[in-house]
ZAMARGU-4260 file (C-alpha; in steps of 0.2 Angstrom, whole numbers, plus 5000, padded with zeros to 4 digits):
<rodrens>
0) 5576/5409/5421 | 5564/5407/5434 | 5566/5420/5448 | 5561/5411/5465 | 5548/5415/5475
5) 5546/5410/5493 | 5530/5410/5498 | 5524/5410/5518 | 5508/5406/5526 | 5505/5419/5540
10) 5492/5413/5555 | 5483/5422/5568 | 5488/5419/5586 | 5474/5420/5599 | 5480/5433/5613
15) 5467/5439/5630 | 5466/5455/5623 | 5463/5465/5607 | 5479/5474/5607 | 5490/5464/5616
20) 5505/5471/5624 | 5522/5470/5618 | 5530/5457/5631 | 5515/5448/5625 | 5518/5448/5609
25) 5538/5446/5610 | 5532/5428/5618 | 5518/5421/5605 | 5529/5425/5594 | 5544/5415/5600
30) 5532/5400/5605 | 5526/5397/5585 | 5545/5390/5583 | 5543/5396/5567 | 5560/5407/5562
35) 5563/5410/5544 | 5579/5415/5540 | 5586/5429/5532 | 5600/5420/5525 | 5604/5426/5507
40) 5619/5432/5502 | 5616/5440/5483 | 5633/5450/5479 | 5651/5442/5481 | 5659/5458/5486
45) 5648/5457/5503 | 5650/5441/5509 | 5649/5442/5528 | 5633/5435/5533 | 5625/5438/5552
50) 5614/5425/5559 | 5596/5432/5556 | 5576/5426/5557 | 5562/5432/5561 | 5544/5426/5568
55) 5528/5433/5559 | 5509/5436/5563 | 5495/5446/5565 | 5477/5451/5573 | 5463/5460/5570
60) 5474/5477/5567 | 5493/5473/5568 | 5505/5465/5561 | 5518/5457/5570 | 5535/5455/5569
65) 5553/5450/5577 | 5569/5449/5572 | 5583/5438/5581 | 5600/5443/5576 | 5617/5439/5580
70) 5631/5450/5571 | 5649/5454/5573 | 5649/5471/5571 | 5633/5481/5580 | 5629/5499/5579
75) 5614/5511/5583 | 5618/5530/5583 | 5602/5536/5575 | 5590/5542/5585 | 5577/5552/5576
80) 5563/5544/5566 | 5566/5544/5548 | 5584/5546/5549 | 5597/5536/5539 | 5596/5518/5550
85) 5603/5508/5536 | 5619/5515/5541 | 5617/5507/5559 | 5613/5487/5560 | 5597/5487/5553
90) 5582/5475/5549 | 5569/5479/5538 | 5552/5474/5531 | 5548/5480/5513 | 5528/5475/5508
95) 5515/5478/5494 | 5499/5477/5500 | 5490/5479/5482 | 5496/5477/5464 | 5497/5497/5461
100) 5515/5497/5460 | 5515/5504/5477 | 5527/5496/5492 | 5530/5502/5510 | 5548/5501/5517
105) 5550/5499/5535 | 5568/5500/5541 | 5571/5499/5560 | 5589/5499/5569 | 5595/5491/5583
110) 5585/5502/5596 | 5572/5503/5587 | 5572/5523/5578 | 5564/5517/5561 | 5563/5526/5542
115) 5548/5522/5533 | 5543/5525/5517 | 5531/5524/5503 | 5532/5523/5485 | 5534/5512/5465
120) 5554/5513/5469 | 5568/5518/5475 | 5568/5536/5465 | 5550/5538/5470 | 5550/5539/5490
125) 5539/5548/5500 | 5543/5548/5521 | 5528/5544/5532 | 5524/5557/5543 | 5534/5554/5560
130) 5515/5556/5570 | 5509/5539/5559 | 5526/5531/5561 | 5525/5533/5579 | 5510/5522/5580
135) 5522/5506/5579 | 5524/5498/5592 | 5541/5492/5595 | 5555/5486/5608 | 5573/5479/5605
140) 5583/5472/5617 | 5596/5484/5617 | 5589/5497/5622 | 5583/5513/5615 | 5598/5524/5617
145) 5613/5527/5603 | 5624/5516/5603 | 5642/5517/5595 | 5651/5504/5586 | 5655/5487/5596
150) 5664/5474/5588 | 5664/5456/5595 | 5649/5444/5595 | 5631/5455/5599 | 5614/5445/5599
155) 5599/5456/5599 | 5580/5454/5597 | 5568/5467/5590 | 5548/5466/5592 | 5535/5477/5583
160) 5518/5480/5581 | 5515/5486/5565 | 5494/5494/5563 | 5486/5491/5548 | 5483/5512/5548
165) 5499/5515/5542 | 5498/5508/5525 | 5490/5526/5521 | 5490/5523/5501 | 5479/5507/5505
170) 5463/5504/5514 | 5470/5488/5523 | 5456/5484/5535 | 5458/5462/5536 | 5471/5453/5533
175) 5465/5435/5533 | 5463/5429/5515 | 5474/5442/5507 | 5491/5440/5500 | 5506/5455/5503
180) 5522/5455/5491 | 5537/5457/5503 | 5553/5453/5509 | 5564/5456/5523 | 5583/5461/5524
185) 5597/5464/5537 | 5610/5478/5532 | 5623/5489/5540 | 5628/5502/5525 | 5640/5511/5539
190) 5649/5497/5548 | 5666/5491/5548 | 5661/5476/5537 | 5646/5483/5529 | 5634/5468/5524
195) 5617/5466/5511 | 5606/5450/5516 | 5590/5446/5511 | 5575/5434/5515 | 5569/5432/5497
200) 5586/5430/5483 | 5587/5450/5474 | 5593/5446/5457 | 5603/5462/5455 | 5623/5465/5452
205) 5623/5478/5465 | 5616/5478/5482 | 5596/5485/5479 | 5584/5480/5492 | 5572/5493/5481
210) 5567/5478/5471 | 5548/5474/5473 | 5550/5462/5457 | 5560/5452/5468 | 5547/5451/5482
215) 5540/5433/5490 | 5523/5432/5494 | 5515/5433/5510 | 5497/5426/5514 | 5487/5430/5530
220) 5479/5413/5532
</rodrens>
């Protein structure tokens, strides 16, 4: 069986300066009306499904990113970089830059505290330092302090900035013409009704996000 592969085409937005602001950013990137869903449910056994999409771009030294989420069930407790946020609502962008094997997970909860790491797979994880992680730029909606379980219909937005520096196994210095393997997920491992979804279908029998052979593609046009 063929395992399907979305594919999206990722443009450059003109802004008025090189590193445009975050507000700035937060607004091109809702005026490409160009929301891409995050809509794939994969495993019977978690079958609740929050409304989630997300916008996409990129300059000269960023790329950019938002999510739009509506859920049931919201929580944000961690605080600390590189803490467990897949336990709190949580979106994240997984990427491959090259064909080493290597992929980068970014995971952000709902204030914005994010994990990242680097590595071939799940087993094979090395955390970015906290000083490179804190280069990426971001802003929720919510807030940035902990926030404990609510329950009852929440709609947050997140927006980030993420600099090509970080990707510190790869010399990424352009992204026009090159093409990233990736997906994007929505989770919440620690919630009342825990939930696994995904942009690009994972063709697993258990909820594993750590699945780079079930990454789409991306192409910087």
């Amino acid at each position: 069986m063929n395992r399907p592969v979305k594919t999206l085409e990722i443009s450059k937005p003109e802004f008025r300066t090189e590193y445009p602001g975050l507000d700035e950013i937060s607004e091109k990137l809702d005026s490409l009306h160009i929301k891409n869903a995050v809509d794939v449910l994969n495993w019977k056994r978690f079958d609740y499904k929050p409304d989630v999409k997300f916008s996409i771009a990129y300059t000269g030294h960023e790329i950019l990113l938002k999510y739009y989420v509506t859920e049931q069930w919201f929580k944000a407790e961690k605080t600390e970089t590189n803490q467990e946020v897949y336990e709190d609502s949580c979106v994240e962008f997984f990427d491959s830059p090259a064909d080493d094997g290597i992929y980068y997970n970014f995971e952000l909860n709902g204030i914005g505290t994010c994990l990242m790491a680097s590595g071939t797979g799940r087993d094979n994880r090395n955390r970015i330092d906290p000083w490179i992680i804190s280069g990426i730029r971001r802003t929720s909606s919510a807030g940035g302090k902990s926030i404990s379980e609510r329950s009852g219909e929440f709609s947050w937005t997140i927006t980030m900035a993420i600099p090509l520096t970080v990707f510190v196994h790869h010399n990424v210095k352009e992204l026009k013409g090159r093409i990233f393997r990736a997906n994007f997920y929505k989770c919440g491992d620690r919630l009342s009704v825990p939930h696994y979804v995904t942009w690009n279908p994972v063709g697993t029998e258990k909820p594993d996000f750590h699945r780079p052979e079930f990454f789409g593609l991306l192409k910087f046009i």
